[in-house]
N, CA, C and O of each residue as an XYZ file, in Angstrom:
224
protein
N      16.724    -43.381    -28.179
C      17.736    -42.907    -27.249
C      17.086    -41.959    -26.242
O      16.468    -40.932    -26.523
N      17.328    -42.479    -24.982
C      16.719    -41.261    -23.836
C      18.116    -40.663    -23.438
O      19.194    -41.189    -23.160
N      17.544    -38.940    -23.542
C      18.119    -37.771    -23.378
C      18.502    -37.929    -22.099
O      17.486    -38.276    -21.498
N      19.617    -37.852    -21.175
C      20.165    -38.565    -19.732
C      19.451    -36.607    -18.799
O      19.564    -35.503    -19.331
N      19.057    -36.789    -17.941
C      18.280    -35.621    -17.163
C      19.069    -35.732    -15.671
O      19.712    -36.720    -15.314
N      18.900    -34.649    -14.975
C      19.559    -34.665    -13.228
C      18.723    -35.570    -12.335
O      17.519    -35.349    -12.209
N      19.250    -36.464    -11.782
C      18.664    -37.641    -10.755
C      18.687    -38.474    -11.322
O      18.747    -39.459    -10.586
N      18.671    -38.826    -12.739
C      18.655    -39.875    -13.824
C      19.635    -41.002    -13.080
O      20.693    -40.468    -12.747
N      19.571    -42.399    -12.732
C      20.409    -43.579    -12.650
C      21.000    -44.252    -14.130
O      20.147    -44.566    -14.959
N      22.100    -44.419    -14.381
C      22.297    -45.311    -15.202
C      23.481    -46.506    -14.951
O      24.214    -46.281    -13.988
N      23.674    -47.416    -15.510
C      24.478    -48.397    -14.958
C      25.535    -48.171    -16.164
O      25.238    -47.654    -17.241
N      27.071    -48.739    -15.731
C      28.034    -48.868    -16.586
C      28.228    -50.218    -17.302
O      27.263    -50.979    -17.236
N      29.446    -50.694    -18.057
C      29.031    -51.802    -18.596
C      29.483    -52.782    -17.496
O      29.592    -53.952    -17.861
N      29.760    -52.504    -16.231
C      30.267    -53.263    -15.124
C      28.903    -53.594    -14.324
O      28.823    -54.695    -13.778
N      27.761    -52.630    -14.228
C      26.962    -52.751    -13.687
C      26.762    -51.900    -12.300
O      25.803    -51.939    -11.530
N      28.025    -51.076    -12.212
C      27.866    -49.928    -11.361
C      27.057    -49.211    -11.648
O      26.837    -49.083    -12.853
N      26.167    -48.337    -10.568
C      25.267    -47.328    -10.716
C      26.046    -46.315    -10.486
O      26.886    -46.294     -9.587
N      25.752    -45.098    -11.544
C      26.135    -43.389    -11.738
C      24.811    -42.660    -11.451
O      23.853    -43.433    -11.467
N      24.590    -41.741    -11.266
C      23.746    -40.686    -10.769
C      24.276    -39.341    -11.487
O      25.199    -38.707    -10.976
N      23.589    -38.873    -12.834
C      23.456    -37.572    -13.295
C      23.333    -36.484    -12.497
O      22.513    -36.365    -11.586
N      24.166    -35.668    -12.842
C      24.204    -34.232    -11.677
C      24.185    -33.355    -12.710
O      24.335    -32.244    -12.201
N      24.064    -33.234    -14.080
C      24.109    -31.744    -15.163
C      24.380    -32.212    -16.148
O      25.490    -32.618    -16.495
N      22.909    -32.223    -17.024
C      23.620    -32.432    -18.285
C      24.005    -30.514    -19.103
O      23.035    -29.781    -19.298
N      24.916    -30.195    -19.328
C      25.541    -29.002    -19.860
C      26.379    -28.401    -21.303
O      27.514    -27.957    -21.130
N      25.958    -28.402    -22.310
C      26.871    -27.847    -23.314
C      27.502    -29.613    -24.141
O      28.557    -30.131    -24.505
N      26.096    -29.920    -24.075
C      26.895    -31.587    -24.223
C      27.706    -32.628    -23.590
O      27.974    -33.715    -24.103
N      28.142    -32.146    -22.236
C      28.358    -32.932    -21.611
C      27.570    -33.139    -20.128
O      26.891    -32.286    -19.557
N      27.893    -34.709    -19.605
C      27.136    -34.934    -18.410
C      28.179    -35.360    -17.509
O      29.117    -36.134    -17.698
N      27.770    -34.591    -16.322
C      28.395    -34.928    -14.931
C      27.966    -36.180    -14.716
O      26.918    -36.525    -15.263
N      28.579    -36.969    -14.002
C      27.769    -37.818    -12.565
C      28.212    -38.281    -11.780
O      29.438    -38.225    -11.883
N      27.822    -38.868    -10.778
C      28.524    -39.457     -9.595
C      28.513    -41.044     -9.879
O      27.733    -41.681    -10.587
N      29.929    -41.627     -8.894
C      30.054    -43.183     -8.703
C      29.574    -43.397     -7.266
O      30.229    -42.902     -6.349
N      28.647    -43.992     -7.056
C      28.632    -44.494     -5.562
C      30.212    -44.604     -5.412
O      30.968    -44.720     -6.377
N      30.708    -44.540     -3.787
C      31.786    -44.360     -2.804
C      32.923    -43.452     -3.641
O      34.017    -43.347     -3.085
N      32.748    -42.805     -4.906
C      33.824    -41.792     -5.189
C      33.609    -40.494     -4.986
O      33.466    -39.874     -6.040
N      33.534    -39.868     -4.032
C      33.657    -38.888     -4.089
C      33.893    -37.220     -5.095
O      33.451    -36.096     -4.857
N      34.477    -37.560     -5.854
C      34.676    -36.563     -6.978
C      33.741    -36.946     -8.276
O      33.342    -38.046     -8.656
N      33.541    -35.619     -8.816
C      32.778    -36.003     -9.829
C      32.824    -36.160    -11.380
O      33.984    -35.900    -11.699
N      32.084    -36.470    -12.510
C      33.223    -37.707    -13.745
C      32.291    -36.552    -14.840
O      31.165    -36.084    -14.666
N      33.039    -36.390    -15.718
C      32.458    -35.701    -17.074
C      32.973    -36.103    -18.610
O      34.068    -35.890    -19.131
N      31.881    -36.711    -19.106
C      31.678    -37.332    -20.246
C      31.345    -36.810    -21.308
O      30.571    -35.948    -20.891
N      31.370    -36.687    -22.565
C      30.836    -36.131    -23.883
C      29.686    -37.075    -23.868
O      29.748    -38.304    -23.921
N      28.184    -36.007    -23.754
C      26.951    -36.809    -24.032
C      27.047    -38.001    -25.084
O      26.538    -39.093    -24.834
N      27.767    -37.723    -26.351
C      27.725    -38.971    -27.034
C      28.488    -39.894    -26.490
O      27.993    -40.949    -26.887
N      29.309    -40.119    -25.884
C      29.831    -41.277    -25.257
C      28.879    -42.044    -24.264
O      28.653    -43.251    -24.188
N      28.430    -41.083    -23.591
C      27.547    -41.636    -22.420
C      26.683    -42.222    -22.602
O      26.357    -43.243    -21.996
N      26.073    -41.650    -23.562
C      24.832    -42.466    -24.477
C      25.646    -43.861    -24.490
O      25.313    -44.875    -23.875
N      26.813    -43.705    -25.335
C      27.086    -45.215    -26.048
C      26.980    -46.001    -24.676
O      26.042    -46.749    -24.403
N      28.107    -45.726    -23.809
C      28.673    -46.895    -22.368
C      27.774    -46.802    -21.646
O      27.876    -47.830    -20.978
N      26.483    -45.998    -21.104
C      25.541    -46.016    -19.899
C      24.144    -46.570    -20.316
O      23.640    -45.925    -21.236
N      23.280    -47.789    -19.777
C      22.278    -48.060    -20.003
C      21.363    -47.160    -18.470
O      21.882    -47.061    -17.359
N      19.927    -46.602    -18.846
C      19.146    -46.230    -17.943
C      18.482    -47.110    -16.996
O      17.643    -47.932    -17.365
N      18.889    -46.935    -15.597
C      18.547    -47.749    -15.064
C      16.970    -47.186    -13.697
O      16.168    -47.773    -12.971
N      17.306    -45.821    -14.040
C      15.673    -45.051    -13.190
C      16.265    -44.470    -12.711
O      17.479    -44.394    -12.524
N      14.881    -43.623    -12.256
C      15.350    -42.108    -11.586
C      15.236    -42.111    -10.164
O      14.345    -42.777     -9.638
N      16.316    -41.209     -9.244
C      16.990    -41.432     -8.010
C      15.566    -41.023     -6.908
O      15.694    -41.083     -5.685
C-alpha cells in the first residue's frame, strides 16, 4: 500500500483523476478536475476506492 502524499494523482473507480492537497490526522483532501471545491476522505477509504496514478 502507498501512503497517498501532496501532488500525488490517483484515479477513481470511474477513471477520473484526483490530485492530493493534505494528507492530515488521517484524512486526505483532494481535488476533481472541473470541481472546484474540495473532497475529504478517511485515509482508509481512499486507500480502498483510489488507485495511484503519478505525481502532478
Amino acid at each position: 500500500m502507498r501512503e497517498p502524499l501532496p501532488h500525488d494523482q490517483y484515479k477513481d473507480n470511474r477513471g477520473q483523476l484526483v490530485t492530493v492537497q493534505s494528507v492530515e490526522f488521517n484524512r486526505v483532501t483532494f481535488t476533481r478536475k472541473g470541481y472546484e471545491h474540495p473532497c475529504s476522505y478517511p485515509l482508509v477509504r481512499f486507500v480502498a476506492e483510489f488507485t495511484f496514478a503519478g505525481r502532478a
